[in-house]
N, C-alpha and C positions, 0 to 999 in steps of 0.2 A: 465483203461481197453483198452482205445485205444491204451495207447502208447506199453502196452504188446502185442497184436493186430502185429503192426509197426515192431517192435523191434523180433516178429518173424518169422514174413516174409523177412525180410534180412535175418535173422537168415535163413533160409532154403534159399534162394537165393542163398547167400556167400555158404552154403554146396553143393550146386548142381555143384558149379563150379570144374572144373577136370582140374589138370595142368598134361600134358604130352609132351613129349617131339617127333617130327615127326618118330622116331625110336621104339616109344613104350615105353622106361623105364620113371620111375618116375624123373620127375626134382626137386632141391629142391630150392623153390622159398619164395620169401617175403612173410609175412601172408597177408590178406585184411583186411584192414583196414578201419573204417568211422568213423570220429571224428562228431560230431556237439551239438551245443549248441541250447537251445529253449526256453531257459530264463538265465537271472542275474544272479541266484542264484544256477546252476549245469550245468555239461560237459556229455555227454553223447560219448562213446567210444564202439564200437561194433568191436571186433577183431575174423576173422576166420582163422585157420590155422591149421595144421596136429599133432594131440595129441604129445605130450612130445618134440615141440621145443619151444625155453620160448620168451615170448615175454615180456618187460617192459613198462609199461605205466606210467607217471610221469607228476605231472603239476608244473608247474616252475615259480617262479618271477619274473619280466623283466628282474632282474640280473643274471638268470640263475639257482637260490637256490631251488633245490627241495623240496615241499612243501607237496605234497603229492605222494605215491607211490605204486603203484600194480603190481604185478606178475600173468601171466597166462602162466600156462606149462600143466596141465593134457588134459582141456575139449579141445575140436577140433572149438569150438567155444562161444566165450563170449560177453555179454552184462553187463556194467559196468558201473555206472552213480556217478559221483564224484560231492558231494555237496560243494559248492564253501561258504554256508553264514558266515561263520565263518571267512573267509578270507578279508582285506578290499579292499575297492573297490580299481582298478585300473585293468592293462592287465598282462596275464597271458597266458604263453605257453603250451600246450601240447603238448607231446614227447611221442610216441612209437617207439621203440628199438626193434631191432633183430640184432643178434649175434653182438652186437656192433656197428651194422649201424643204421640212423634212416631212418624209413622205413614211418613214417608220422607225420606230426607236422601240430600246428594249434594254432593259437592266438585268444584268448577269452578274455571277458572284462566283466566285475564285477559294 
């Protein structure tokens, strides 16, 4: 309960933020992103950004081998918790991607 609690109060945080540009029109800017981990055994990834551009989330092997992999394009804002136990121990990357840059990474350990 708590961590849904947590998880939506970013959530309305990251949506209250407004990116505009000194001129008035809309910029189009990287999503927000917050990677973090709170145990061994799962990554927790909270992505906010502007309905229908896609953003890729991916967790990687030290050698770079995607292991697991998700897509968010419709909602304006996601919360996404990727269970690690099935994978064996060792360190592992997370990668989110926008339009083929990476817009946040972060090394996690199992």
């Amino acid at each position: 309960m708590k961590t849904l609690i947590v998880a939506t109060a970013i959530a309305m945080m990251f949506s209250l933020n407004l990116n505009a540009a000194p001129d008035g029109k809309n910029t189009k800017s990287a999503a927000k992103v917050h990677i973090f981990q709170t145990n061994t055994e799962s990554v927790d990834v909270y992505v906010a950004k502007t309905p229908g551009e896609l953003v890729k989330i991916s967790v990687l092997s030290e050698s770079g081998t995607p292991l697991i992999k998700a897509r968010v394009k419709k909602q304006s804002s996601r919360y996404l918790r990727f269970h690690m136990n099935e994978l064996p121990e060792g360190t592992y990357i997370v990668k989110v991607e926008q339009n083929g840059e990476t817009i946040s990474e972060m090394e996690v350990s199992k």
